[in-house]
N, CA, C and O atoms as a CHARMM CRD file, in Angstrom:
* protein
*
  232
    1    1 UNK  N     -6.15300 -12.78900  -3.24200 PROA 1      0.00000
    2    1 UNK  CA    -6.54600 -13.67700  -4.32900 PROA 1      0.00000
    3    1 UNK  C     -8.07100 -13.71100  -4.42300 PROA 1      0.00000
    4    1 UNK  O     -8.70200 -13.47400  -3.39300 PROA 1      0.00000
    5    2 UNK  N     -8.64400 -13.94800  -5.41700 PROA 2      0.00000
    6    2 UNK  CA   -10.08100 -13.56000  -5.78700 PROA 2      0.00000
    7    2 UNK  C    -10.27900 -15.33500  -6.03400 PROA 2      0.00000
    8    2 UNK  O     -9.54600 -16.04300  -6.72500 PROA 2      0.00000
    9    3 UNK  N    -11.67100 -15.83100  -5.13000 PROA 3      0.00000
   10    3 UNK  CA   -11.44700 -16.98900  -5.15900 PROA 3      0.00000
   11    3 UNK  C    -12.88500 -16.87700  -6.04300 PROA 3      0.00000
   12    3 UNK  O    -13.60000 -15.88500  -5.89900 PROA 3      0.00000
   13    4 UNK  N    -13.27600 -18.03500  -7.02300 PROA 4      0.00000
   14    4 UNK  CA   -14.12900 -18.49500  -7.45900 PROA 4      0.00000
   15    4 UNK  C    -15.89600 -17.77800  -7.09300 PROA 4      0.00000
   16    4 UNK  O    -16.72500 -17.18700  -7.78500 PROA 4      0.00000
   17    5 UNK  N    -15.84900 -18.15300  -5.88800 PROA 5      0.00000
   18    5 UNK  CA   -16.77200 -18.06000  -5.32700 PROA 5      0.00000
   19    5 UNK  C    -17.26800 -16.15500  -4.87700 PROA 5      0.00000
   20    5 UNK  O    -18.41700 -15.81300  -4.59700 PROA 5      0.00000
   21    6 UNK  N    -16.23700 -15.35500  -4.92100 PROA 6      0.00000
   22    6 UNK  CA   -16.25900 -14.03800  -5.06400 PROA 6      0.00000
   23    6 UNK  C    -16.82200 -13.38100  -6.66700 PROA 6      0.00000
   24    6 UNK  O    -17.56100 -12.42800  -6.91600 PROA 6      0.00000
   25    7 UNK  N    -16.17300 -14.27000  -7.48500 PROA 7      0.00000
   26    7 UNK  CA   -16.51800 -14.40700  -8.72200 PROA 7      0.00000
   27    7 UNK  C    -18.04200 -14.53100  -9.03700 PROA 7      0.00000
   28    7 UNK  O    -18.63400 -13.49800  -9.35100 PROA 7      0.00000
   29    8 UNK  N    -18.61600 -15.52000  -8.98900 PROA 8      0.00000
   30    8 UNK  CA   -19.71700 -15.91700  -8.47900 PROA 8      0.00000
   31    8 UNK  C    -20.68600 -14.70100  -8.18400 PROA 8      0.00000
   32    8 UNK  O    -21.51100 -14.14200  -8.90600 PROA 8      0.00000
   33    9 UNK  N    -20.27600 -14.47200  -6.79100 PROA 9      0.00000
   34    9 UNK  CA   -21.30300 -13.25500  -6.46400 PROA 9      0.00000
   35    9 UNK  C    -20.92400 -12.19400  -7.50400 PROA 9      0.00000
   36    9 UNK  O    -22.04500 -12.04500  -7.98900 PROA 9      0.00000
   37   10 UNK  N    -20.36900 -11.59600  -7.99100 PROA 10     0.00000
   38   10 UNK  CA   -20.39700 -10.48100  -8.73700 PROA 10     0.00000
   39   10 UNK  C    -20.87700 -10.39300  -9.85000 PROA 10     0.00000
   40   10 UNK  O    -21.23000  -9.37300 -10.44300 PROA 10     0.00000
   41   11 UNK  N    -20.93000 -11.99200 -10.35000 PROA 11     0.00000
   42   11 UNK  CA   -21.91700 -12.04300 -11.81100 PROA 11     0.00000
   43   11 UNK  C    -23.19800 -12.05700 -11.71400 PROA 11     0.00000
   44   11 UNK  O    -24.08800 -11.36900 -12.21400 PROA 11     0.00000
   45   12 UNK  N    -23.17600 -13.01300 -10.94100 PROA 12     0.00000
   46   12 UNK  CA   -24.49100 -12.86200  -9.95100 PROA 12     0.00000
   47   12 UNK  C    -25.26400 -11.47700  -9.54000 PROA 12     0.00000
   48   12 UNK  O    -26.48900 -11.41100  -9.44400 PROA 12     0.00000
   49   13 UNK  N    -24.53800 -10.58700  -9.35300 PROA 13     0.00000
   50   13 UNK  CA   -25.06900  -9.37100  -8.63000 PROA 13     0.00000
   51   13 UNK  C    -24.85500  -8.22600  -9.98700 PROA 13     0.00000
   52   13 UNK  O    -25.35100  -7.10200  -9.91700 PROA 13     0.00000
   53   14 UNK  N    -24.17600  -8.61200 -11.02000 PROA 14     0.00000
   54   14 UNK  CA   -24.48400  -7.93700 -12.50200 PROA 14     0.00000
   55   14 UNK  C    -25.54000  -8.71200 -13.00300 PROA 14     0.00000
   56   14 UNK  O    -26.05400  -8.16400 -13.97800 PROA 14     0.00000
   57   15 UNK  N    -26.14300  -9.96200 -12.65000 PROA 15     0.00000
   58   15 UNK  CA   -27.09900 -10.16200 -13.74800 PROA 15     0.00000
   59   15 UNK  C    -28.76100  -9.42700 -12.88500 PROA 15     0.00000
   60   15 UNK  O    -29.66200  -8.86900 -13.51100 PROA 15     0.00000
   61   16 UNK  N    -28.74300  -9.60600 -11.72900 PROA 16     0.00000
   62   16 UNK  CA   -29.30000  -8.91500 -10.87300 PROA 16     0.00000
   63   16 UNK  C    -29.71000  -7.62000 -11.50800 PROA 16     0.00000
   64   16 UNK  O    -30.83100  -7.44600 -11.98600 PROA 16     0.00000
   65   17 UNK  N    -28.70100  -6.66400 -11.49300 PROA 17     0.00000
   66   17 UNK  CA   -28.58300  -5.38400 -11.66600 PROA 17     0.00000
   67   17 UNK  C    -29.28800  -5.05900 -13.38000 PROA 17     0.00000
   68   17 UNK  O    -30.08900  -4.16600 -13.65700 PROA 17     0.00000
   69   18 UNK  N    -28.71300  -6.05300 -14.30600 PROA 18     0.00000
   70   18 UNK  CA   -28.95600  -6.43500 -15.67300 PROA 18     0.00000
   71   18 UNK  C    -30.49400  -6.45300 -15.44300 PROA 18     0.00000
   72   18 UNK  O    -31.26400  -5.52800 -15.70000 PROA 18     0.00000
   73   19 UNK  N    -30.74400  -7.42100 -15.02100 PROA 19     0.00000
   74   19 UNK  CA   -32.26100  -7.13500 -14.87300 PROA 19     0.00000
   75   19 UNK  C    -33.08500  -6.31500 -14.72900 PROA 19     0.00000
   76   19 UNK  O    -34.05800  -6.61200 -15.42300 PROA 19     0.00000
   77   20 UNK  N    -33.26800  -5.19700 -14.05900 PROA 20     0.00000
   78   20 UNK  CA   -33.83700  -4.25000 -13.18100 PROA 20     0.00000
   79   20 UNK  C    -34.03000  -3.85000 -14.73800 PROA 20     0.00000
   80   20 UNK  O    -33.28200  -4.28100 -15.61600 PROA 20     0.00000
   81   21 UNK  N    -35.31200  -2.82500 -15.02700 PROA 21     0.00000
   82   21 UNK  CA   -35.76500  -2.08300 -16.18500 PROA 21     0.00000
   83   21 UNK  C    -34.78900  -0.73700 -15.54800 PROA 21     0.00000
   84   21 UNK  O    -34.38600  -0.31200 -14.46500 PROA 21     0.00000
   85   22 UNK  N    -34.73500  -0.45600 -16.79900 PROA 22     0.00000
   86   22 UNK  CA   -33.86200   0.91700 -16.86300 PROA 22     0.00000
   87   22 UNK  C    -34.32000   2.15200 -16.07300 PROA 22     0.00000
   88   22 UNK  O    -33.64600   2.95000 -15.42100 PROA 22     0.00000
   89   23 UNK  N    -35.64900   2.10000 -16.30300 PROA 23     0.00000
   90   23 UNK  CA   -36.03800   3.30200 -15.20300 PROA 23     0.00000
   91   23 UNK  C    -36.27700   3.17500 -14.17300 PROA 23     0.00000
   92   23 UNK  O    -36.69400   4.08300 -13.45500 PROA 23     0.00000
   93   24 UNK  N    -36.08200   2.03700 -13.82500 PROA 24     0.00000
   94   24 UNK  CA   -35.56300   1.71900 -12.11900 PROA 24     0.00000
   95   24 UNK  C    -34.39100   1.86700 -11.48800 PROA 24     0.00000
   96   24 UNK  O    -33.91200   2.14100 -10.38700 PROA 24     0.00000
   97   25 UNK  N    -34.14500   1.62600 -12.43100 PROA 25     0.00000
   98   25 UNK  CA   -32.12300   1.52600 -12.09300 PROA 25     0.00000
   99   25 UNK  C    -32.26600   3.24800 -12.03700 PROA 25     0.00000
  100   25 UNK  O    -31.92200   3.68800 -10.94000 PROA 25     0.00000
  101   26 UNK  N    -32.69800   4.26500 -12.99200 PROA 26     0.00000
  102   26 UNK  CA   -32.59300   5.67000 -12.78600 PROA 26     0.00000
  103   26 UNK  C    -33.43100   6.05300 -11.57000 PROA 26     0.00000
  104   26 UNK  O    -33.09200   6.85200 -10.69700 PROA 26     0.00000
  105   27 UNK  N    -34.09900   5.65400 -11.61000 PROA 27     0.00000
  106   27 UNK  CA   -34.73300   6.06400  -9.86200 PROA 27     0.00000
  107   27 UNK  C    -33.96800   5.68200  -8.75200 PROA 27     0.00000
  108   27 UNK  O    -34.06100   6.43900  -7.78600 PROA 27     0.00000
  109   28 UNK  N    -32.92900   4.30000  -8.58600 PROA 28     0.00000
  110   28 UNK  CA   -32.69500   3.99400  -7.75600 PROA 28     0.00000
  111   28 UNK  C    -31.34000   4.87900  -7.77500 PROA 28     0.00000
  112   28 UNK  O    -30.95000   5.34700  -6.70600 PROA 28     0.00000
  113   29 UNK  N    -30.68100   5.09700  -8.85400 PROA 29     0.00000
  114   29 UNK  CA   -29.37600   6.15600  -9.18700 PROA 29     0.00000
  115   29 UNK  C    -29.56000   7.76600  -8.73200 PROA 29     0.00000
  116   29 UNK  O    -28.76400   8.52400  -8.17800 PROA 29     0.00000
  117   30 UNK  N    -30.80900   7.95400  -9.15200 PROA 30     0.00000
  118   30 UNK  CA   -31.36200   9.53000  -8.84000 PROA 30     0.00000
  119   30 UNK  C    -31.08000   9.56100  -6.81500 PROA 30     0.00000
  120   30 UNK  O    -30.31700  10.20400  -6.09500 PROA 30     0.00000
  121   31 UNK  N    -32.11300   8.54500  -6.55700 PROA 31     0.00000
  122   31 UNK  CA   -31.95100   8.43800  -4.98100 PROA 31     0.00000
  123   31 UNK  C    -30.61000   8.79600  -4.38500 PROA 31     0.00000
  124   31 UNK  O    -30.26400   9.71200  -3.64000 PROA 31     0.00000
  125   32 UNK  N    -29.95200   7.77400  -4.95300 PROA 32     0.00000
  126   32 UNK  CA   -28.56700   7.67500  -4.23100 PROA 32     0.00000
  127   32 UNK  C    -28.04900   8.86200  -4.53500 PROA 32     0.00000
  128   32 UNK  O    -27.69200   9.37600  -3.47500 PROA 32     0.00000
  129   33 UNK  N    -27.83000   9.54700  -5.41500 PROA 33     0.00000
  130   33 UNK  CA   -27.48800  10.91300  -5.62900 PROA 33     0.00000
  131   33 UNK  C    -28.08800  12.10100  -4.76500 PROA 33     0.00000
  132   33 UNK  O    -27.84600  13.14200  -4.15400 PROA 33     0.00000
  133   34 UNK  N    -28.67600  11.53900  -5.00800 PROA 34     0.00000
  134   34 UNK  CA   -29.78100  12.98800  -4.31400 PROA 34     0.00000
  135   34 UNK  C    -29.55700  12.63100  -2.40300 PROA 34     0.00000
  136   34 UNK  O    -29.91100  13.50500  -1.61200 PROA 34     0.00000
  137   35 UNK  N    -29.08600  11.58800  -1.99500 PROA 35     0.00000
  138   35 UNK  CA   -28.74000  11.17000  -0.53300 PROA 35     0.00000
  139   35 UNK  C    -27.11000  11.67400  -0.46200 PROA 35     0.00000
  140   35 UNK  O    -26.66600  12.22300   0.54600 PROA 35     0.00000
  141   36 UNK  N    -26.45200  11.46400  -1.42500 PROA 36     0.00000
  142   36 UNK  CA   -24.87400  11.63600  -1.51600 PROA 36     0.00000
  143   36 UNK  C    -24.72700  13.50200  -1.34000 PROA 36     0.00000
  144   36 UNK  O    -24.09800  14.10700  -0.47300 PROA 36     0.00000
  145   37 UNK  N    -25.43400  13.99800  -2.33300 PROA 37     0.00000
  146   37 UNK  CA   -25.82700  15.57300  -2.17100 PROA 37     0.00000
  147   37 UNK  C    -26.04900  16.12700  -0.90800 PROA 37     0.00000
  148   37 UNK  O    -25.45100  17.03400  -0.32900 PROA 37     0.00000
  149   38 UNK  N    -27.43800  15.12800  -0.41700 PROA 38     0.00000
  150   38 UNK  CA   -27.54000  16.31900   1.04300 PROA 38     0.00000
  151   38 UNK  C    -26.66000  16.05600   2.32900 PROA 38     0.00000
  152   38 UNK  O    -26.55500  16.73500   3.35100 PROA 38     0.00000
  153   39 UNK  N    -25.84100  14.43300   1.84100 PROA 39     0.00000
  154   39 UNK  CA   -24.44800  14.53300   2.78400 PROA 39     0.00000
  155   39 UNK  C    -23.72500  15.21900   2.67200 PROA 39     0.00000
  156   39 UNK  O    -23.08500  15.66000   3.62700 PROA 39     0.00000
  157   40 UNK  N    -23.55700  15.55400   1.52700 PROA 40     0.00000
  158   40 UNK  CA   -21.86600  16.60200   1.48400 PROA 40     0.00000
  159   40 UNK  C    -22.52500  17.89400   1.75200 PROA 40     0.00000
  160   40 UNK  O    -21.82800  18.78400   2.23800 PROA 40     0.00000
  161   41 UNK  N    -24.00200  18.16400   1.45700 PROA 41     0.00000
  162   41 UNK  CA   -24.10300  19.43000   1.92900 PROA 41     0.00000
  163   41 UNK  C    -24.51200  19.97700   3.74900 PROA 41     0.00000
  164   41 UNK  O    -24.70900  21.07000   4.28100 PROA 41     0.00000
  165   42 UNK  N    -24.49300  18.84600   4.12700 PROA 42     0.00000
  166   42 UNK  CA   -24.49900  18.45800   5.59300 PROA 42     0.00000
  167   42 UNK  C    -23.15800  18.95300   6.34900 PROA 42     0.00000
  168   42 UNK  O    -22.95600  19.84900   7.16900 PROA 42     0.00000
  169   43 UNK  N    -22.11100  17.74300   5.56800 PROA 43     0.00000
  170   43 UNK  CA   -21.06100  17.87300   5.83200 PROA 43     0.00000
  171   43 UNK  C    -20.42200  19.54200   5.93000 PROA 43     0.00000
  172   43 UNK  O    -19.94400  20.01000   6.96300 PROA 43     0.00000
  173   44 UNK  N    -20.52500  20.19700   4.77300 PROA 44     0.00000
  174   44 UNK  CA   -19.95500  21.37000   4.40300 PROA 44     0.00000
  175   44 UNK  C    -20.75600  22.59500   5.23000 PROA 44     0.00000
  176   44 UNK  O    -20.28700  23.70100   5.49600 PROA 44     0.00000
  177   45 UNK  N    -22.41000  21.97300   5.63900 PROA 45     0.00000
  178   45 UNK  CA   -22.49300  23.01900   6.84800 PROA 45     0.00000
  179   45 UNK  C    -21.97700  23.03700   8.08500 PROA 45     0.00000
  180   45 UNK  O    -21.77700  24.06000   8.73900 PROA 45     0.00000
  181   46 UNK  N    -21.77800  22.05200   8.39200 PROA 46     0.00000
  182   46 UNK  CA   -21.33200  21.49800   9.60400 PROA 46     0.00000
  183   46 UNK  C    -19.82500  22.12100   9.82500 PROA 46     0.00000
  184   46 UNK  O    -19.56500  22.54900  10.95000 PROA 46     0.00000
  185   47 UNK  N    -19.00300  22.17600   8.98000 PROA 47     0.00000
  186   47 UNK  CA   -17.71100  22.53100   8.96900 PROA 47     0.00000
  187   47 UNK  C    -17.56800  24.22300   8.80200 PROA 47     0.00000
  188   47 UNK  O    -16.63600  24.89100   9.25000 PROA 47     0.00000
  189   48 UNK  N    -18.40100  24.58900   8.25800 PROA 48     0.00000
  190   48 UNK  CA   -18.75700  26.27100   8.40900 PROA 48     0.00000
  191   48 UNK  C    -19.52700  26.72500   9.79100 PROA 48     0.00000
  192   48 UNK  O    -19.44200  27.78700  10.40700 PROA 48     0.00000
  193   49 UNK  N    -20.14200  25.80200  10.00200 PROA 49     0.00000
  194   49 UNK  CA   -20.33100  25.93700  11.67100 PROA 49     0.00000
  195   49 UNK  C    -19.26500  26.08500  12.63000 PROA 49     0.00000
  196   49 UNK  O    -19.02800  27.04500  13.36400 PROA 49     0.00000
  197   50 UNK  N    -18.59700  24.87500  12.49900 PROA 50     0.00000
  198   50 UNK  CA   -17.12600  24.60500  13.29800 PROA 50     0.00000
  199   50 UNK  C    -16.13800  25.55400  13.19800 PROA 50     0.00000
  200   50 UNK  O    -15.34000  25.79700  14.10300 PROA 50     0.00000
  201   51 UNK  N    -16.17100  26.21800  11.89300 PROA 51     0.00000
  202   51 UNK  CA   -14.75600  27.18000  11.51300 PROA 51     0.00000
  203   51 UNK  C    -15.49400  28.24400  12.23100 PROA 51     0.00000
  204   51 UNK  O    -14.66000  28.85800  12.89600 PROA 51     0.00000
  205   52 UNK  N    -16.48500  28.66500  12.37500 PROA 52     0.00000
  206   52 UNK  CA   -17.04800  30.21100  12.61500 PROA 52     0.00000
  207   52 UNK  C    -17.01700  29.81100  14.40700 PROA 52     0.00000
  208   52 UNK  O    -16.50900  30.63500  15.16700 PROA 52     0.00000
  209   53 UNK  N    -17.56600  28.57500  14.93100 PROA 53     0.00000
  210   53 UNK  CA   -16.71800  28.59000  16.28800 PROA 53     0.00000
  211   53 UNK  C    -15.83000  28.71800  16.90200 PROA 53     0.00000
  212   53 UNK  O    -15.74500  29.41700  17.91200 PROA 53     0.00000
  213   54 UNK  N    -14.75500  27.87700  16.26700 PROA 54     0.00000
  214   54 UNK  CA   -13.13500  28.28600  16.94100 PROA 54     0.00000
  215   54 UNK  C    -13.13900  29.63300  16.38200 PROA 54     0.00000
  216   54 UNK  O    -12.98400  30.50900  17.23300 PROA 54     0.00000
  217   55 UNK  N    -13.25700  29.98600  15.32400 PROA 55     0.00000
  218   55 UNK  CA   -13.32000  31.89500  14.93700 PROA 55     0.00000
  219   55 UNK  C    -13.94500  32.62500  16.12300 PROA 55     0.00000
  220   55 UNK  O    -13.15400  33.28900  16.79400 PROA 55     0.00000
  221   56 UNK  N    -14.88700  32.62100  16.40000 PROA 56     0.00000
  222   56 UNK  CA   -15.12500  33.31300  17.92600 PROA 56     0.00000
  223   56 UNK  C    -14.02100  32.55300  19.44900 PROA 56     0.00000
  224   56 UNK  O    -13.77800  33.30100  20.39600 PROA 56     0.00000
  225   57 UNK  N    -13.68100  31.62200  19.45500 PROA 57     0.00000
  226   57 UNK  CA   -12.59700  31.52700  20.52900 PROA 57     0.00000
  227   57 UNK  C    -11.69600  31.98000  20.42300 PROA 57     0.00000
  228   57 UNK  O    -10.91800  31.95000  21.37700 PROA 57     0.00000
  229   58 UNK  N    -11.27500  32.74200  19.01700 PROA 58     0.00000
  230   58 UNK  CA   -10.04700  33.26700  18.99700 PROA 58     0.00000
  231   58 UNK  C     -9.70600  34.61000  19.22100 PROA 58     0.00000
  232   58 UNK  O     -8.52800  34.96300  19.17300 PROA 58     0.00000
């Protein structure tokens, strides 16, 4: 159940967000993207690492 007070914070945290000038909000969007990117490309080396290891134990 979504009580009142959950409510609350989320309008709260849209008027927040509402606020911010637009090309902030794109800088702060660009960031997060650009952090989400070099995780998965982290991730996806990391796992081509791992496969080419057990590939030599085998």
């Amino acid at each position: 159940m979504i009580t009142p007070s959950v409510i609350g914070g989320g309008a709260s945290l849209l008027t927040a967000i509402g606020g911010i000038p637009w090309q902030n909000l794109l800088l702060i969007l660009v960031a997060f993207g650009g952090i989400a990117g070099f995780l998965y490309w982290r991730k996806n080396a990391d796992r081509k690492a791992v496969a080419k290891q057990v590939e030599g134990m085998a």
